[in-house]
C-alpha positions in Angstrom: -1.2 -30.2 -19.0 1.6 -29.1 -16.3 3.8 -31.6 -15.4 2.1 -31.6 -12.0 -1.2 -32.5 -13.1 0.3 -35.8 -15.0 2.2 -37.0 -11.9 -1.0 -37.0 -10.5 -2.9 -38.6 -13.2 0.0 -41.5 -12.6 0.1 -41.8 -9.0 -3.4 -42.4 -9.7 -2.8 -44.9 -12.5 -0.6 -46.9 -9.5 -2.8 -46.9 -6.5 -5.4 -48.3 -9.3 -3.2 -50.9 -10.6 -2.7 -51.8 -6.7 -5.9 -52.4 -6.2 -6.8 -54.2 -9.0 -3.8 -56.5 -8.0 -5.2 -56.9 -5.0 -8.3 -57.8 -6.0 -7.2 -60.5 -8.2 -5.1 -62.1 -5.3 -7.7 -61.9 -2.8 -9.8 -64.1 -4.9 -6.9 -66.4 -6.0 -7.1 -66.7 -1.8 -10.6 -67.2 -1.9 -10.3 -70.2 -4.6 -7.7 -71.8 -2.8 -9.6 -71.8 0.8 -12.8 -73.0 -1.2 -10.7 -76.0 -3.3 -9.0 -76.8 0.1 -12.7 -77.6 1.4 -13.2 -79.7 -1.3 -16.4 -77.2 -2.4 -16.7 -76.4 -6.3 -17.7 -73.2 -7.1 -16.9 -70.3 -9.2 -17.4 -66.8 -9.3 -15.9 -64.1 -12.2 -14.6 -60.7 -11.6 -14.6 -58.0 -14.4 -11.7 -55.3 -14.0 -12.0 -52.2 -16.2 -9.7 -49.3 -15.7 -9.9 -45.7 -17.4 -6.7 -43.4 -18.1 -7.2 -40.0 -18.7 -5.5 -38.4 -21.4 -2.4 -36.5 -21.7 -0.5 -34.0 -23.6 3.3 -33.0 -22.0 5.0 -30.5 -23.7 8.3 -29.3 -23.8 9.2 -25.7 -24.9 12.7 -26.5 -26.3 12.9 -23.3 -28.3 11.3 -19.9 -29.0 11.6 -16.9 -30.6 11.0 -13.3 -28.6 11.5 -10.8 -31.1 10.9 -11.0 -35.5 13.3 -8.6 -36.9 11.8 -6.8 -40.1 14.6 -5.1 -42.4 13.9 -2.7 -45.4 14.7 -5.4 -47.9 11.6 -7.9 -46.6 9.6 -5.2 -46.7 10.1 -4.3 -50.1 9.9 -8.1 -50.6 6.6 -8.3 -48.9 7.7 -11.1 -46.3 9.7 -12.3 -43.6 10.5 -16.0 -43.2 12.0 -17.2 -39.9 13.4 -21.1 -39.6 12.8 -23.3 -36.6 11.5 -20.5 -34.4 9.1 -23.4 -32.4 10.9 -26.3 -31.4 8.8 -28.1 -29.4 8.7 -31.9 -27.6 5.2 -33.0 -27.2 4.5 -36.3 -25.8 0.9 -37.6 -25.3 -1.1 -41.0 -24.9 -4.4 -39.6 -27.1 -5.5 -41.4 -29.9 -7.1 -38.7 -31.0 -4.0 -36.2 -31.6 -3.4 -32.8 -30.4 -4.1 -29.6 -31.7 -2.1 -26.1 -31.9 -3.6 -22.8 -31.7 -1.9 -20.0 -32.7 -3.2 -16.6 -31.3 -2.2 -13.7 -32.9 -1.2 -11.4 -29.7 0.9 -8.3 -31.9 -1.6 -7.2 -34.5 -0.9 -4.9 -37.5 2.1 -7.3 -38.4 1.4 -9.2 -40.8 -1.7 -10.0 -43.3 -1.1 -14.1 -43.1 1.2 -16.8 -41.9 2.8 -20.0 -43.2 3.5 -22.4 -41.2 5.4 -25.1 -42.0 6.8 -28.6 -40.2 6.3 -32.0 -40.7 2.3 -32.2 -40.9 3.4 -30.0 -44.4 2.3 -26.1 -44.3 -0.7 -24.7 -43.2 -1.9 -20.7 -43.8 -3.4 -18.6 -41.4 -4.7 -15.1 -41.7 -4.1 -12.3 -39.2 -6.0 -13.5 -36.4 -4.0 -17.2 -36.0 -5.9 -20.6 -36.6 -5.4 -24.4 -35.7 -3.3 -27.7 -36.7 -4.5 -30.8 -35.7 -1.9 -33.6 -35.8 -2.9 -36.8 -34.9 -1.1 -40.4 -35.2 1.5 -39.3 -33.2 2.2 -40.9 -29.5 6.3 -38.8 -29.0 7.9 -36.6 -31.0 9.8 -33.2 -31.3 8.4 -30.0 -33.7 10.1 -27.8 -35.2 7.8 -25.0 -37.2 9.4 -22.7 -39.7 7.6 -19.4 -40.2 7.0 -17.4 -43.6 4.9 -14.1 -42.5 3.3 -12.1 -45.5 3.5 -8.5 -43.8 1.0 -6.1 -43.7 2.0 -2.4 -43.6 4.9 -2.0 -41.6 7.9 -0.2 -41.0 11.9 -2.4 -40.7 12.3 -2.9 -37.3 12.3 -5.5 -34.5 8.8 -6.4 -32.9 7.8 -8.8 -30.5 6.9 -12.4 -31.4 3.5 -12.2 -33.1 1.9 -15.2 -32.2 1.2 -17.4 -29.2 1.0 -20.9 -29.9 -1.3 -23.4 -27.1 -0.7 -26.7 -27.7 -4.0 -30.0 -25.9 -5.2 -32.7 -26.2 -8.5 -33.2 -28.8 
């Protein structure tokens, strides 16, 4: 969600929280005029309010560019540390998930990916993580790519990664 679209869901949040305030002292006004007339009477108001989930994300760090040499392609691999760092911050219960799109094809046959939700594979068109529990926190996502058939040499970064709300 851009960061515009969640001051919006806030400013929301407030004029809400203002009316509900006035509501409340508006019959706390009404009491007191009905006490002061010496009437009894009562009446109960029921306030519910909905917030709309959120996911804020903050790209802190990512690689452009995977650089292949001769050696991890006789090797078969490539592994790259902390080439996602990302700061997500959300108020679902429900988690997030993060979609990784392969956008470079013909670089590698699968992907592990690895950060503190463990390591998850993926074969050459992407897949999903779901992590849920979490409210604030930062990830950082090492890489381990098992290559296809491919020549050394520096390629752009394979994979897209789109990070909302379940």
């Amino acid at each position: 969600m851009e960061p515009q679209a969640i001051e919006k869901v806030l400013m929301i949040q407030r004029r809400l929280a203002l009316c509900i305030s006035f509501l409340l002292l508006s019959s706390f006004f009404l009491v007191n005029d009905v006490l002061a007339e010496g009437r009894r009477e009562s009446t109960t108001l029921t306030v519910s309010a909905f917030v709309k989930d959120y996911i804020k994300t903050n790209i802190v760090h990512q690689e452009k560019k995977v650089k292949i040499t001769e050696e991890d392609v006789s090797r078969g691999y490539v592994e790259i540390q902390a080439a996602t760092i990302v700061e997500l911050t959300t108020n679902s219960r429900m988690g997030c998930v993060l979609a990784f799109d392969t956008v470079e094809k013909g670089i590698f046959k699968e992907v592990l990916v690895r950060g503190q939700f463990g390591e998850t594979k993926m074969g050459p068109d992407g897949g999903v993580i779901i992590l849920k529990g979490e409210r604030r926190f930062s990830l950082k996502l090492d890489y381990k790519f098992i290559l296809d058939e491919i020549k050394p040499g520096e390629y752009p970064w394979p994979l897209l990664l789109t990070i909302s709300q379940m």
